[in-house]
C-alpha positions as CSV (number, residue, x, y, z in Angstrom):
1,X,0.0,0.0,0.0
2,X,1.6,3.8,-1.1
3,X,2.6,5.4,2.1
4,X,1.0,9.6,2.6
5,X,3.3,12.2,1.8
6,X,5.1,13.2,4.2
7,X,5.2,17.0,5.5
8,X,7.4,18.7,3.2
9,X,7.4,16.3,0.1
10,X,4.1,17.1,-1.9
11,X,1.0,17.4,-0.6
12,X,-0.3,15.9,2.9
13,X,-2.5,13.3,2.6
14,X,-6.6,13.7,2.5
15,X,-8.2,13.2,6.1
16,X,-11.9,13.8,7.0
17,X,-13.5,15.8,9.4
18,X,-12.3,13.1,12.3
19,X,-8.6,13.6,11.0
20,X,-8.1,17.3,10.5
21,X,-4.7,18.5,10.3
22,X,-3.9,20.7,13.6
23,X,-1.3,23.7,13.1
24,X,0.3,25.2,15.3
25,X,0.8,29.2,14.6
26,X,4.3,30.1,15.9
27,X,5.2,34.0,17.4
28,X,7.4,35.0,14.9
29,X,10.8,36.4,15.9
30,X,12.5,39.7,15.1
31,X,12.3,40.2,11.8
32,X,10.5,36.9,11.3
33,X,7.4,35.9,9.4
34,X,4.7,34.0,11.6
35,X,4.2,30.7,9.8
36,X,2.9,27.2,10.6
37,X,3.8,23.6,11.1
38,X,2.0,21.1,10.2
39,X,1.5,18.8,14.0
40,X,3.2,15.2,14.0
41,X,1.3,12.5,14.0
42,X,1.3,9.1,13.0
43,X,0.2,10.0,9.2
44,X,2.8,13.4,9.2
45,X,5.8,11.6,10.9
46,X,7.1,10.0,8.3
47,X,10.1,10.1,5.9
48,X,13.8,10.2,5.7
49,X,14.4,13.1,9.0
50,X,18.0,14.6,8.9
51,X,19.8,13.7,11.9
52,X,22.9,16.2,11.4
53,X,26.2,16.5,12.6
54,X,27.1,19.7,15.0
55,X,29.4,22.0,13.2
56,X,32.4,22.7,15.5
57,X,35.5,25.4,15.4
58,X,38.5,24.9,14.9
59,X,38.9,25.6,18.7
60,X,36.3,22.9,19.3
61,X,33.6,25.5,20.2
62,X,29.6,25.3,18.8
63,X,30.0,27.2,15.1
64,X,26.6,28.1,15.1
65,X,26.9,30.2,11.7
66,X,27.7,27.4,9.7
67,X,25.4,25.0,11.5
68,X,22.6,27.4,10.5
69,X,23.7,27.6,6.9
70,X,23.4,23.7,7.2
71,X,20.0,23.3,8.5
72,X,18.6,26.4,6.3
73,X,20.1,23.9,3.3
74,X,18.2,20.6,4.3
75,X,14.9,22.9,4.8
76,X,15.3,24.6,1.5
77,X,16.0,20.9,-0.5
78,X,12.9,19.6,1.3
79,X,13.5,17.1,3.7
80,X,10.6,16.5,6.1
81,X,12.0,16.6,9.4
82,X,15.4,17.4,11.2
83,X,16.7,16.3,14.5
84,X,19.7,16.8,16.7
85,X,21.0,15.0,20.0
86,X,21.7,11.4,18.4
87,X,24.7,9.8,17.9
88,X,25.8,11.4,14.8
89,X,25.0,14.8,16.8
90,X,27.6,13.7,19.7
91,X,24.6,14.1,22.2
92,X,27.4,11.8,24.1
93,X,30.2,14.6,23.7
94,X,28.5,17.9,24.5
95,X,27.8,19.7,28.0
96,X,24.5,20.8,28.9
97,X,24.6,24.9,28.0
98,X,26.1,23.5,24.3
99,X,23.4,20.8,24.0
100,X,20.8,24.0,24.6
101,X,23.0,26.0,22.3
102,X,22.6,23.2,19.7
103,X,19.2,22.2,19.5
104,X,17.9,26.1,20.5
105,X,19.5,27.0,16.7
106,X,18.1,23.9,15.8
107,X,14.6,24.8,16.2
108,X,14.5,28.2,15.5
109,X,16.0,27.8,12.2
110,X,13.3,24.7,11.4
111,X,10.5,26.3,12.3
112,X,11.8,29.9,10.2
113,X,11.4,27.1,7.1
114,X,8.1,25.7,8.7
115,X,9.6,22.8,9.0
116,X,9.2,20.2,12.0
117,X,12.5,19.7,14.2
118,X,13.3,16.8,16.9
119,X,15.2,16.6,19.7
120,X,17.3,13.7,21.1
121,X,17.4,13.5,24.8
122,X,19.3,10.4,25.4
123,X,21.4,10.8,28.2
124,X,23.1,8.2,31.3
125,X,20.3,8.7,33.6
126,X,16.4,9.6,34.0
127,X,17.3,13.0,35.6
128,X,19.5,13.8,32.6
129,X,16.5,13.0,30.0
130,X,14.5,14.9,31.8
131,X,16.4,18.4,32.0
132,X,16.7,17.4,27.8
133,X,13.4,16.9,27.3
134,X,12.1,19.7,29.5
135,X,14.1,22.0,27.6
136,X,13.3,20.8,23.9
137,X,9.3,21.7,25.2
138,X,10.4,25.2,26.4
139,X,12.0,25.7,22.6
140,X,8.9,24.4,21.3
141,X,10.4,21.2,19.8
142,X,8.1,19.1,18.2
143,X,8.7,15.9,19.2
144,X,11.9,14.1,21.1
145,X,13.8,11.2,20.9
146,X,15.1,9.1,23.1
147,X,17.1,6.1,24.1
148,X,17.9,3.8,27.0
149,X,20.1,5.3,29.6
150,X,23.5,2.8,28.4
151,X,26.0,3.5,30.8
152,X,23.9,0.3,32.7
153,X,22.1,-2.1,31.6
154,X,18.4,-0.8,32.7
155,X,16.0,-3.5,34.8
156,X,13.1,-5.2,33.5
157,X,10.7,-2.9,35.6
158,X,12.3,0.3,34.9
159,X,11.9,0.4,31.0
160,X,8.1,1.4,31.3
161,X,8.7,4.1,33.8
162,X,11.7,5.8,32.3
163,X,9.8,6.6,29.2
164,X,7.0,7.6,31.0
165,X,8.9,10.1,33.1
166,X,11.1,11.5,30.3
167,X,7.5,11.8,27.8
168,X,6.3,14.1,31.2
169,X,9.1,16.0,31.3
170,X,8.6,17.0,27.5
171,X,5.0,18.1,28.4
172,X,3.3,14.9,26.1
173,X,5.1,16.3,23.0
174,X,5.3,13.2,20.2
175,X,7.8,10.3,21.4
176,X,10.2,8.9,19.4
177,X,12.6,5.8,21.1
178,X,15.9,5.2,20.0
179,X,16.3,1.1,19.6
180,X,19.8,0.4,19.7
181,X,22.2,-2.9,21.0
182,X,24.3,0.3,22.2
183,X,22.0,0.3,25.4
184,X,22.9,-3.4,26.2
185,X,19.1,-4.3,25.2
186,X,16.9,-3.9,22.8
187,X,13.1,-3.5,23.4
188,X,10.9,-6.8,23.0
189,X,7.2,-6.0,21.4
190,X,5.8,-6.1,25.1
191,X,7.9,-3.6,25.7
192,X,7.0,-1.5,23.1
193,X,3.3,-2.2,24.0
194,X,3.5,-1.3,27.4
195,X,5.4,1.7,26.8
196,X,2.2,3.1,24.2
197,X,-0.4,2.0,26.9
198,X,1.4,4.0,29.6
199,X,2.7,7.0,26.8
200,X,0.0,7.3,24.4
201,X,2.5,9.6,22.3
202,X,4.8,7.6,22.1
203,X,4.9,7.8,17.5
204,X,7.6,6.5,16.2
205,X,10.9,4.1,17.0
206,X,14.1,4.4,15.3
207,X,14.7,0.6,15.0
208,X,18.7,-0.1,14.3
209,X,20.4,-3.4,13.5
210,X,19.8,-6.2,15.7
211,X,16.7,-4.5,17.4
212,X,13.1,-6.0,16.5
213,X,11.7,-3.5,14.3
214,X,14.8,-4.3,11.8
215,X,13.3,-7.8,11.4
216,X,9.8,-8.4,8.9
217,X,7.9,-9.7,11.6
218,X,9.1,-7.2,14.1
219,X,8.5,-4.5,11.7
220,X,5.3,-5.6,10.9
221,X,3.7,-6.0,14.7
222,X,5.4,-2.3,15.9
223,X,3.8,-0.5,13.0
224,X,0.3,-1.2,14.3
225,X,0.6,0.9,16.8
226,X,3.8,3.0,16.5
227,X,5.5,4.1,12.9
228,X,8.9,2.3,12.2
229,X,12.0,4.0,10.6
230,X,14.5,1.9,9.4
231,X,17.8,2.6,7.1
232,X,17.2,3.0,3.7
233,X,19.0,0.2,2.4
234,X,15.9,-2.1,4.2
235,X,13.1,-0.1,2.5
236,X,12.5,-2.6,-0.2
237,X,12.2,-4.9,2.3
238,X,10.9,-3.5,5.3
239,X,8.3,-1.3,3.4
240,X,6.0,-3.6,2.5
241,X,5.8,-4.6,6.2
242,X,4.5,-1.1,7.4
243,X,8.4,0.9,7.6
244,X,7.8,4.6,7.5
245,X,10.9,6.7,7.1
246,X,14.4,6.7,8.3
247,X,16.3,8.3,11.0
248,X,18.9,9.6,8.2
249,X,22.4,10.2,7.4
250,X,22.3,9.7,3.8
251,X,19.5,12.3,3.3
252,X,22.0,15.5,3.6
253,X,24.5,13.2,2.0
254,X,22.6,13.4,-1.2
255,X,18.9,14.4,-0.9
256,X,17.8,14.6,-4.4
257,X,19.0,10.6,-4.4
258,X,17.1,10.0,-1.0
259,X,13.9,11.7,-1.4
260,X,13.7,10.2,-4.9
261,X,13.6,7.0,-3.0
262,X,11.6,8.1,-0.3
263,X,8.8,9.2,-3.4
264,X,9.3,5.4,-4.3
265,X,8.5,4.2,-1.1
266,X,5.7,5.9,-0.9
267,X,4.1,4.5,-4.1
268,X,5.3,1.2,-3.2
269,X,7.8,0.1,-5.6
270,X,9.8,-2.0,-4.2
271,X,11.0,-3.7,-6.9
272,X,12.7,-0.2,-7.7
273,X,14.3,0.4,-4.1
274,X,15.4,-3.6,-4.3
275,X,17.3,-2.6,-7.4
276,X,19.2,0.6,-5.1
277,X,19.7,-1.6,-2.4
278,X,22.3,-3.2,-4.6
279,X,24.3,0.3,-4.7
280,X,23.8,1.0,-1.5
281,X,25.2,-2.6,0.0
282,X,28.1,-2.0,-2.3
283,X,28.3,1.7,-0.4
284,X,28.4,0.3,2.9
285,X,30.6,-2.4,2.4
286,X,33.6,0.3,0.8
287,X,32.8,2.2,3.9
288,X,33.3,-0.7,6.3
289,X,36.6,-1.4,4.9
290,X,37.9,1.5,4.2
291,X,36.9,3.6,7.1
292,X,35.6,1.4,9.3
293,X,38.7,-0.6,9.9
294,X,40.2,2.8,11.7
295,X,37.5,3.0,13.9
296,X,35.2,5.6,12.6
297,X,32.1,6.3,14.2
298,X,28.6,7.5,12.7
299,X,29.8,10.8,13.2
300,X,32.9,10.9,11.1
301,X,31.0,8.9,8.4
302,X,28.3,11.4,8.3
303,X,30.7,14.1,8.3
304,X,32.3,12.9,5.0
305,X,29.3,12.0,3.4
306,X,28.0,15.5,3.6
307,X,30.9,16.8,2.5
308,X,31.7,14.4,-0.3
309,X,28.7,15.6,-2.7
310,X,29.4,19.0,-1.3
311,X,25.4,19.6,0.1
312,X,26.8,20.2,3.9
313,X,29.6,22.7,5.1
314,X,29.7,21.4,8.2
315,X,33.6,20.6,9.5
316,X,35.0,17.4,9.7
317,X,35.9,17.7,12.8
318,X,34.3,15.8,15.6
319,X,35.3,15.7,19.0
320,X,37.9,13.7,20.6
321,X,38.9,10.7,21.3
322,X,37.0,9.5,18.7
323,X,38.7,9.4,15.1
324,X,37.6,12.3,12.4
325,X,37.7,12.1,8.8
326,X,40.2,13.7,6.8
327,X,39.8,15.8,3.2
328,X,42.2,13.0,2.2
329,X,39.1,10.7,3.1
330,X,36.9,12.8,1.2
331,X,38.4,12.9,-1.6
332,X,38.5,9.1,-1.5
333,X,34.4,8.7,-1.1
334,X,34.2,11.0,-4.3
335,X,36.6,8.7,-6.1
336,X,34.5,6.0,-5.2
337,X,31.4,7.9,-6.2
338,X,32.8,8.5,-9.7
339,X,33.7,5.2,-9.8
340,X,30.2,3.3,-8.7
341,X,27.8,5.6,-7.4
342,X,28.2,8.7,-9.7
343,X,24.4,9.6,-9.0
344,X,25.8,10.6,-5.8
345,X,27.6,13.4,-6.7
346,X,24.6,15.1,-8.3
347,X,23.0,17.6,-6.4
């Protein structure tokens, strides 16, 4: 079955007078002009969403100049949705005054494009959530993600509760969970259940490798109740199983390439995305060993990928100890693009 159009990439889809579209009408700011966003829900939060790298100084200091120039980029080429505060945004490497420096230019700079923006709260502990996701609601976020504290593995009995108390601090703005091995467990579809009976907001999951929304029958159970976004390379496959989007990288890496899938996904044909799956495997498996063998992380991947076609400005530079890509290493992906992937490289 086609999948709606999500906000930002043609037309929203038709609803009845039990399914009207709610705006919200922002203040604007100094020398704004007021406009709307359409509210998320589970028929507008959908698509490939942007999670972006930070833009840092050469002194390792927030460049918020060139961060804006970024988002105002990924607004103007259409993309759906943007979020900060996941891995690729170094949630993990930031204090508190630069995570509110972050995601405070974040959302202003969405919502000047009318577009909806995210924020990721993960953090070691509830307390830490909460101060997150108390803060995305006084920006006027809308919506927030979040994973399992992953310091510790959290009990049994303290999944439901944690979500519960992070989705109050964020004043019952639309959930999104971060699935991930990286918290030493991934959700089971009890979980998941509970966690929707006791957080009725609770929209969307981010389901990574090795958690159960990656799998068909996983995917398939989750998205009666909450929508599933999985990488693009699993569209063809996870699509026809109810997926709806993707948490992405490879969005501001090339959007013209992804939102020409996502348009595909929407129409349903998968025999189409099955055929880009091939390039993208091949992708992924140059990245692995080329890059991945000197430890990158999804930060330093994204970074280069951005770069690469040229669509982001954002600096390669990602904060220590973990290892950042090189113009050396750019200059490599583009070879490879040439090479294999020339679409890539087209803007």
């Amino acid at each position: 079955m086609p999948i709606p159009a999500a906000v930002g990439v043609g037309p929203p889809p038709a609803r009845g007078r039990d399914q009207s579209v709610v705006v919200i009408f922002r203040r604007p700011g100094p020398g704004q002009k007021a406009e709307t966003v359409v509210t998320l829900d589970r028929d507008t939060f959908i698509g490939p969403w942007a999670g972006l790298p930070v833009a840092w100084s050469e002194e390792d200091s927030f460049d918020e100049d060139t961060f804006r120039r970024d988002l105002g980029r990924c607004c103007e080429a259409g993309i759906p949705g943007i979020y900060s505060g996941g891995t690729t945004g170094e949630f993990y490497a930031m204090e508190l005054e630069e995570f509110r420096q972050v995601t405070r230019t974040m959302v202003e700079s969405c919502h000047a494009y009318d577009r909806p923006a995210m924020v990721g709260c993960t953090s070691t502990y509830t307390r830490g959530a909460g101060l997150r996701a108390r803060w995305a609601a006084e920006i006027d976020a809308d919506a927030i993600q979040v994973g399992l504290p992953f310091w510790m593995e959290v009990a049994e009995e303290e999944v439901v509760p944690f979500f519960r108390e992070v989705s109050r601090a964020a004043g019952g703005r639309p959930l999104s969970i971060y699935d991930t091995k990286r918290a030493k467990k991934a959700l089971t579809l009890a979980q998941h259940q509970a966690i929707k009976e006791a957080v009725p907001n609770y929209m969307m999951v981010k389901a990574n490798a090795g958690t159960l929304g990656a799998t068909g029958e996983g995917c398939e159970a989750l998205s009666s109740f909450v929508n599933v976004f999985v990488s693009e390379h699993s569209w063809a496959e996870l699509g026809p199983r109810g997926a709806r989007g993707c948490c992405s990288a490879m969005v501001y890496w090339n959007p013209r390439v992804v939102l020409d899938l996502w348009a595909k996904m929407r129409d349903g044909e998968w025999d189409a995305l099955q055929q880009n799956a091939l390039h993208l495997k091949a992708l992924s498996e140059f990245l692995a060993a080329n890059f991945g063998v000197r430890g990158f992380t999804d930060t330093a991947y994204d970074r280069m990928g951005g770069r690469a076609s040229g669509f982001l400005k954002t600096s390669l530079r990602n904060r220590a100890p973990y290892v950042s890509a090189t113009r050396e290493d750019v200059e490599r992906l583009r070879r490879w693009y040439e090479e294999h992937y020339p679409d890539m490289l087209q803007l």
